[in-house]
C-alpha positions in Angstrom: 41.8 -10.3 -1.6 38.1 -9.7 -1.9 35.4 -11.0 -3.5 31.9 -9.4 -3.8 28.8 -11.4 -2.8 26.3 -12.2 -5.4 22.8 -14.3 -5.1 24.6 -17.3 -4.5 28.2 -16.1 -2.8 29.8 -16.9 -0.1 30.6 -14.5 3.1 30.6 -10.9 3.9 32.9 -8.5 5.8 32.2 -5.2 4.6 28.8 -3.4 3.8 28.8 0.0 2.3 26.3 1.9 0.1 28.3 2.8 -3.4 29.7 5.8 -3.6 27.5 7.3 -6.9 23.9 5.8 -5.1 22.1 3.7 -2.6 23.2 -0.1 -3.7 24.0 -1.8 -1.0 27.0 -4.6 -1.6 28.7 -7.3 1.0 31.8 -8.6 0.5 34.7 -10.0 2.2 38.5 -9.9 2.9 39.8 -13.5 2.3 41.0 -14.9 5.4 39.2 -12.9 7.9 37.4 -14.9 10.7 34.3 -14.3 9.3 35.9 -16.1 6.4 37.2 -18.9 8.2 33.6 -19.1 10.2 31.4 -18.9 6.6 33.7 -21.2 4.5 32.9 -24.1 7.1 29.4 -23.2 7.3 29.3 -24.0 3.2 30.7 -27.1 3.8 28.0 -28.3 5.8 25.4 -30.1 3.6 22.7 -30.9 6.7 20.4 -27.9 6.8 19.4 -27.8 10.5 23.4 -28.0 11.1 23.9 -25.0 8.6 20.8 -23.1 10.8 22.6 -23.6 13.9 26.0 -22.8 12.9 24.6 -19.9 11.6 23.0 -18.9 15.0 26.4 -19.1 16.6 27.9 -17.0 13.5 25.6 -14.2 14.7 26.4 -13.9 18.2 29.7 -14.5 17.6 29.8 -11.4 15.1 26.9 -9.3 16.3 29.4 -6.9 16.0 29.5 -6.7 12.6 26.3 -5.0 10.3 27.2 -6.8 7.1 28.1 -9.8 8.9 24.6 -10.2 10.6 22.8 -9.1 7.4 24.3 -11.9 5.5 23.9 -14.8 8.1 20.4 -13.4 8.6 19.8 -13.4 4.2 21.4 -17.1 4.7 19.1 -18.4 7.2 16.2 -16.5 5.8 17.1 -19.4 2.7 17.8 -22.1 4.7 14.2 -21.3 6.4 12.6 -21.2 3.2 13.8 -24.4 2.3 12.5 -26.0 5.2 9.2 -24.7 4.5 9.3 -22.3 7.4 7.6 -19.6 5.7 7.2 -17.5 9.0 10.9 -17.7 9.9 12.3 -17.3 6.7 10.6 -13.8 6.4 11.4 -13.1 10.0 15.0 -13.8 9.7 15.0 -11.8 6.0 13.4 -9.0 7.2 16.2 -8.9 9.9 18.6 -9.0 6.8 16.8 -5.9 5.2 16.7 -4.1 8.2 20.6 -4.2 7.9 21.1 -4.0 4.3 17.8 -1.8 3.0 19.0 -1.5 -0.5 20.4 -4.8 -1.2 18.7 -5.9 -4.2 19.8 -9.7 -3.5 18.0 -9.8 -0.3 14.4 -7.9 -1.5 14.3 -10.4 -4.2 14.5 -13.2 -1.9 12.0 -11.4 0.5 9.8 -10.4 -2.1 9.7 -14.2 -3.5 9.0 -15.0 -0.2 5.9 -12.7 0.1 4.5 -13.9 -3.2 4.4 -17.1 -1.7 2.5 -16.8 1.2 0.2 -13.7 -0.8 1.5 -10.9 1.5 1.1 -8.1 -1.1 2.0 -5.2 1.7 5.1 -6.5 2.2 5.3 -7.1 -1.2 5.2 -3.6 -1.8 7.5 -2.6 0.7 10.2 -4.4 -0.8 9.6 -3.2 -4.4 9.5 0.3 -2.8 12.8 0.2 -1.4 14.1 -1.3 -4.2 12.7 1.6 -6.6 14.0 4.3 -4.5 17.9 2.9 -4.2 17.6 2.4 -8.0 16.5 6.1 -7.9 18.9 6.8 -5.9 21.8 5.2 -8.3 24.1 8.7 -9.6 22.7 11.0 -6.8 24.9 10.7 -4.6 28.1 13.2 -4.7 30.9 11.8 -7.6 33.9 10.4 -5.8 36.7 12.5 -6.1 39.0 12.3 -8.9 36.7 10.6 -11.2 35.9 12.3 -14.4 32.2 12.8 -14.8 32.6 10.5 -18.4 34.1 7.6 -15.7 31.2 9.0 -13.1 28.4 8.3 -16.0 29.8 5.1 -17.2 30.2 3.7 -13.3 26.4 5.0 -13.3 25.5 3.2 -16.0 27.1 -0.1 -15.1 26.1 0.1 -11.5 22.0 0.4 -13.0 22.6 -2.6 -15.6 24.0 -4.5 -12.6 20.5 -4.8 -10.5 18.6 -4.0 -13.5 17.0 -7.6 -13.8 16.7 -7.5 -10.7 15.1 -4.2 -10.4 12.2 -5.2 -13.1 11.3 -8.2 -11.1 10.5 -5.7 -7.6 9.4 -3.5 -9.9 6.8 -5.9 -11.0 5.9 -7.4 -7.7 4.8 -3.8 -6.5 2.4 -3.3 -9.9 0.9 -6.7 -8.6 0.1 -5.5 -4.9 -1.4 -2.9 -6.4 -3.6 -5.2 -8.8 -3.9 -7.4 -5.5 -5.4 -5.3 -3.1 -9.0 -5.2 -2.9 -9.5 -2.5 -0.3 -9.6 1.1 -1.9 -8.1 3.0 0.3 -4.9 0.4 0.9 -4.6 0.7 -2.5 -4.3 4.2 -3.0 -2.0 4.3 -0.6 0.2 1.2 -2.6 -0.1 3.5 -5.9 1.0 6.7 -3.9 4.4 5.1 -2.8 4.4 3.1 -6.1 4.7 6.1 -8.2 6.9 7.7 -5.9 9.5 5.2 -6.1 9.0 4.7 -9.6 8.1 7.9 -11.3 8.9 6.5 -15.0 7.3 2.8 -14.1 7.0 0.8 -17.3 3.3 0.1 -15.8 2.3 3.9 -15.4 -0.6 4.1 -17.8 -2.0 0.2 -15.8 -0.9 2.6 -12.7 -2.9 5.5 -13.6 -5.6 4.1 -14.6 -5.9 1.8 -11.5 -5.8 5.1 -9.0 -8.5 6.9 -11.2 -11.1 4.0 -10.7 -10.0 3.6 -7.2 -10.8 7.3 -6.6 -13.7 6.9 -8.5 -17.6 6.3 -7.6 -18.3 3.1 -6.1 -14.4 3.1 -4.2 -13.5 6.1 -2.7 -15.7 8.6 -4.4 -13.1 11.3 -4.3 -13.6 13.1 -7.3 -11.4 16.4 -6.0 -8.3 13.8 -6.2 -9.7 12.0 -9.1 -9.4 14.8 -11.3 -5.8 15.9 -10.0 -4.2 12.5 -10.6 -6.4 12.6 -13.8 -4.6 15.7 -14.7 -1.2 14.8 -13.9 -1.6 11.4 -15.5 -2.3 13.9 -19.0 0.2 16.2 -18.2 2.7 12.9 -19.1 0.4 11.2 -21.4 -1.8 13.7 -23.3 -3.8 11.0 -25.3 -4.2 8.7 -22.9 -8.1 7.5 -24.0 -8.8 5.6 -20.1 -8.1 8.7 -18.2 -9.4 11.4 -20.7 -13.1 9.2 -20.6 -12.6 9.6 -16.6 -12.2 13.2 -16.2 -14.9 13.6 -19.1 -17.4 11.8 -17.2 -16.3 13.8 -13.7 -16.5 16.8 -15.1 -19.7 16.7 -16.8 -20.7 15.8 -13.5 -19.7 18.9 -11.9 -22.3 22.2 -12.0 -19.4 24.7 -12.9 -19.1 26.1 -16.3 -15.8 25.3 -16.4 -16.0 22.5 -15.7 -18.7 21.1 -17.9 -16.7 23.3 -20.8 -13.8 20.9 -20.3 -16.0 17.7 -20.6 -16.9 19.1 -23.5 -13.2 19.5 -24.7 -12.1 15.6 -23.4 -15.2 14.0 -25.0 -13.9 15.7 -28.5 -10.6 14.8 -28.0 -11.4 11.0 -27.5 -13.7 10.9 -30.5 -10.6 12.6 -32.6 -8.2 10.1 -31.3 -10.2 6.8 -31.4 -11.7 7.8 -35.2 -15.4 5.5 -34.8 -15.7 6.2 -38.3 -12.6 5.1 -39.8 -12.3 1.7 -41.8 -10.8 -0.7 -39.5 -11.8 1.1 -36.2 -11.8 -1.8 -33.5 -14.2 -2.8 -31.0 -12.4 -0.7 -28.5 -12.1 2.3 -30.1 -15.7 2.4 -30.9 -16.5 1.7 -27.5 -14.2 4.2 -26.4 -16.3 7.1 -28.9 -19.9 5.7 -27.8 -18.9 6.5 -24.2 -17.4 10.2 -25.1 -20.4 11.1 -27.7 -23.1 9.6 -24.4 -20.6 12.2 -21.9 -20.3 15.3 -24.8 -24.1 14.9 -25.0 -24.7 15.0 -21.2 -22.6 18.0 -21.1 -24.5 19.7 -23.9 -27.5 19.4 -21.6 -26.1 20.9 -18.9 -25.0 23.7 -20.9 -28.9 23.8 -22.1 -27.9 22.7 -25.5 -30.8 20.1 -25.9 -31.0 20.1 -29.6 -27.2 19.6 -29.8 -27.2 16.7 -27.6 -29.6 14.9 -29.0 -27.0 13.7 -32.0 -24.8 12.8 -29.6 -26.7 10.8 -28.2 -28.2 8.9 -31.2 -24.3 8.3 -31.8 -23.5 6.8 -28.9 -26.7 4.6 -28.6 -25.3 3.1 -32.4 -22.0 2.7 -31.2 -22.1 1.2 -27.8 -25.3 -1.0 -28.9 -24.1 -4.8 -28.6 -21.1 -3.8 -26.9 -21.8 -2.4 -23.2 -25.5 -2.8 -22.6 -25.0 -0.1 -19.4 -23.4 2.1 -22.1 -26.1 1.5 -24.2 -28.9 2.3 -21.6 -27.2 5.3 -20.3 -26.9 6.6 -23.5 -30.9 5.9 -24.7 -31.8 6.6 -21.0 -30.6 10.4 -21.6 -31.9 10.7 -25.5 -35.3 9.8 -24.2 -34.9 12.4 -21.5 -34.0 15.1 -23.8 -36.8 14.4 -26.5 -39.0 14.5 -23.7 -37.2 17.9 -22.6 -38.5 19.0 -26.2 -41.8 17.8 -26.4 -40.8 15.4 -28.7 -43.0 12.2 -26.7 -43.1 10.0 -29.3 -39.5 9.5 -30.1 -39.1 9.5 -26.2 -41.2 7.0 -25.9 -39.7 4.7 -28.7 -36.2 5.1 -27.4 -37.5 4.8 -23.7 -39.1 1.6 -24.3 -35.8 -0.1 -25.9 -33.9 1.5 -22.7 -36.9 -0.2 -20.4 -36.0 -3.7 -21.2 -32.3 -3.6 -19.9 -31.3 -5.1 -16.7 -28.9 -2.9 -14.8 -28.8 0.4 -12.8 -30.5 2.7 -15.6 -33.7 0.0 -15.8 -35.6 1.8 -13.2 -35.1 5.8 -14.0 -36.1 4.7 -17.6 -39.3 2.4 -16.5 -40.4 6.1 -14.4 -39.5 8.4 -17.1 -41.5 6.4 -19.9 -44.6 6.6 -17.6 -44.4 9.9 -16.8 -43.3 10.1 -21.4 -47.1 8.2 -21.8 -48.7 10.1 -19.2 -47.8 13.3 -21.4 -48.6 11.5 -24.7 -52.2 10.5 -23.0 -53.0 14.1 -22.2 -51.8 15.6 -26.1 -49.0 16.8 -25.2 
């Protein structure tokens, strides 16, 4: 007789991936000496008794890979327990090592890593843990089975771990939202996405790799706009990473480029609707920003009379809402009056964008002098 070994079973003898994926599951024959060895083990209600009796289970069965994965998973708990942090990941990490897809065991190590704030091994559990549940179906169908009897054993085999599964699946999103060093962080949401490539936290995913890849992280705007692209390719109105590759684009000196700025910052003010009755906070936040980016692109395309209501737009949505939004946005109306001639309205506009603290202050203080400079002379 057998009997399979859930969170809180008993003893082990065999460990085998399934035969439609990459689960692993211990159980044990009844009866077996590992058996005998474990039952007496359970018995034994003094914890450093059950750590030392579980010592001698493992060099008495070192034999055995599902035997030493499960003694190592026990002691990992008894460890834990304790308080031993240290040793209960040591010893659970032994476990892993012997059963890699054992969702059981990552949720205990992953618990474990939450507690003492180690997100990278956070993420390493959550990974492996992704890519078995991938894995579920891909393996060859046994033979005999029907592939109705294959689908439903599928099926069953995914609801199984599936609570499971969510839980890792969460604890790798928060070692991404964890890690405070950009380029350790791309390299969480690169294996992230990989081992779950229809994550219920792709959109949070995406949008956390585009402003890592972004100015003031890694500044890697070639990357930037390739993730930004793929993330479209699944999610066409996503609003977050259209406003991105606008603003990277406009950026950019190629035509092309500054052609499909043109075409995102549209597209957002289409889908957020500013004007609409009801229109949220957001989603004119969202239209200020894209109306400030279509009319910086304008100006590169030496469209300076277009741009300028775009900009007016912007300045009346995003005033009261993002004050560097705000400033950017008056910051480049005042530059392309002045671009026209047009002084005074430069300098009304430049004056208003003057008084705000932040990283547009300065080039707007410089460009009004240089605005009353020309007024002084007649021009």
């Amino acid at each position: 007789m057998k009997r399979t070994l859930g969170l809180c079973g008993l003893v082990v003898l065999v460990l085998a991936g399934m035969a439609v994926g990459q689960i692993d599951k211990i159980v044990i024959a009844a009866g077996t000496p590992e058996d005998q060895a474990l039952e007496a083990i359970t018995k034994e209600t003094d914890g450093q008794k059950k750590i030392a009796m579980y010592q001698d289970f493992l060099q008495k069965f070192s034999s055995n890979p599902a035997a030493v994965a499960y003694a190592n998973w026990q002691l990992s708990q008894e460890y834990q327990t304790a308080g031993d942090l240290q040793k209960a990941f040591e010893y659970g990490d032994k476990a892993v090592t012997a059963s890699p897809h054992n969702f059981d065991i990552l949720v205990s190590q992953a618990t474990i890593a939450q507690k003492v704030k180690d997100d990278a091994k956070m993420l390493e559990y959550s990974e492996k843990a992704g890519q078995a549940y991938e894995g579920i179906g891909k393996g060859p169908k046994p033979e005999g089975m029907s592939d109705q009897d294959f689908q439903v054993q599928v099926a069953g085999d995914k609801d199984a771990v599936k609570s499971s599964y969510d839980f890792l699946e969460g604890a790798g999103f928060t070692a991404i939202t964890d890690e405070k060093d950009p380029k350790k962080r791309m390299s969480y949401i690169e294996r992230f996405t990989a081992a779950y490539p229809n994550s219920k936290y792709q959109e949070q995913v995406s949008q956390y790799a585009i402003y890592t890849l972004g100015p003031g992280q890694l500044n890697d705007t070639s990357r930037l706009i390739a993730y930004g692209e793929k993330t479209l390719a699944a999610n066409p109105n996503s609003v977050p990473t259209l406003l991105q590759l606008a603003n990277s684009y406009a950026d950019e000196s190629k035509p092309a480029s500054i052609a499909k700025a043109v075409t995102y910052s549209q597209k957002i003010i289409a889908i957020t609707k500013p004007d609409a009755p009801g229109a949220d906070n957001a989603s004119k936040l969202s239209a200020g920003v894209a109306h400030s980016t279509l009319g910086y692109a304008y100006m590169k395309q030496e469209k300076t009379a277009a741009a300028i209501p775009e900009f007016k737009t912007a300045a009346a949505l995003l005033k009261g809402h993002d004050e560097v939004s705000y400033a950017t946005a008056l910051y480049r109306l005042g530059y392309a009056y002045a671009k026209l001639k047009r002084n005074t309205e430069a300098r009304e506009v430049l004056t208003e964008a003057a008084k705000i603290p932040g990283p547009l202050q300065a080039p707007s203080q410089d460009l009004l002098l240089k605005v009353n400079a020309a007024r002084a002379k007649g021009q």
